[in-house]
C-alpha positions, 0 to 999 in steps of 0.5 A: 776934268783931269785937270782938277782930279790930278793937279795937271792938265793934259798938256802937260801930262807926258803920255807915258806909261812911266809918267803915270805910274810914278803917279799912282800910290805904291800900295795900289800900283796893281789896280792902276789902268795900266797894269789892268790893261795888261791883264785884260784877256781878249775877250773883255771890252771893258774895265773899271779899277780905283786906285790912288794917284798924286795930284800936282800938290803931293795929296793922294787923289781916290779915282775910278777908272773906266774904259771901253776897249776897241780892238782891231779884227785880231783882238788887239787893242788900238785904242782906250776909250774912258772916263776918270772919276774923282772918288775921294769924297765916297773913299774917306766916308768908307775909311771913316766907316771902317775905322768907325766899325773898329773902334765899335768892335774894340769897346765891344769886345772890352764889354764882352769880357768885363766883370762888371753887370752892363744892362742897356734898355730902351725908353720903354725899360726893353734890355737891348743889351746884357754884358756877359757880366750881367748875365753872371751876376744875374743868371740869365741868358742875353738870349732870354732878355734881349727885347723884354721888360727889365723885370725879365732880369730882376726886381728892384726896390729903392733903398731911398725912396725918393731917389726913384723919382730923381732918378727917372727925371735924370734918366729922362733928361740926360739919359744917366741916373745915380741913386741905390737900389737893391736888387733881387734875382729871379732865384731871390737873391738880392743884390745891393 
């Protein structure tokens, strides 16, 4: 129901081309029907564009616009048979999506160029990430690890050995631990 998608019934829409486009978003105005239209070639009997339009109320409205095109024995264009779908809802969980993907790349780019030793496993102690920090300190490959035990990286032996038991009972519940525990490399190495 246009009426509902933009705020206005079609009474009291002006059948114009300038009506309906001091309606569609500036940064979409070459996606709007109207300008697709234009460019269809006399081959092509139908379309489907988004864009955004201003609803009666000011708000950007997210629509997909589909049409079938009858033409006359020329090729012309007589008459534009179509529907008008409000597409906000999909639109904002695409920018959310989008947004989301760039928050994520952000932190991970802060991860890949840390100092700092990020090691991240599953339940079962599988790596399932190594920073590029962890794979300095430690000396191996993200490559050689990822999916294998935690021993694939070091040892480890607990200075306190009742911080061992905590530990897992912490990991186990809140998913973070606190404790010391000295590590030794594949090469011997220990690190505290």
């Amino acid at each position: 129901d246009l009426a509902k998608i933009i705020g206005s019934g079609v009474t009291e829409a002006e059948p114009t081309e300038q009506w309906w486009q001091e309606r569609v978003h500036p940064d979409d105005a070459a996606n709007s029907s109207l300008n697709v239209l234009q460019r269809l070639g006399k081959e092509q009997s139908s379309f489907e564009t988004e864009f955004r339009i201003r609803h009666a109320d000011g708000h950007w409205v997210d629509i997909c616009d589909r049409g079938y095109i009858v033409r006359d024995e020329y090729g012309t264009p007589v008459r534009v048979v179509g529907s008008t779908q409000d597409i906000s809802a999909p639109k904002r969980l695409e920018r959310e999506i989008v947004e989301s993907n760039a928050r994520l790349k952000f932190q991970a780019d802060i991860l890949a160029t840390t100092n700092d030793a990020v090691i991240a496993i599953d339940r079962n102690q599988l790596v399932t990430y190594l920073s590029p920090g962890a794979e300095r300190l430690y000396g191996v490959r993200s490559s050689d690890v990822i999916g294998k035990a935690l021993s694939a990286i070091h040892q480890y032996e607990w200075l306190n050995p009742e911080d061992e038991q905590h530990a897992l009972s912490d990991l186990a519940d809140r998913g973070t631990w606190k404790g010391e525990n000295r590590h030794i490399r594949k090469d011997g190495t220990q690190l505290i």
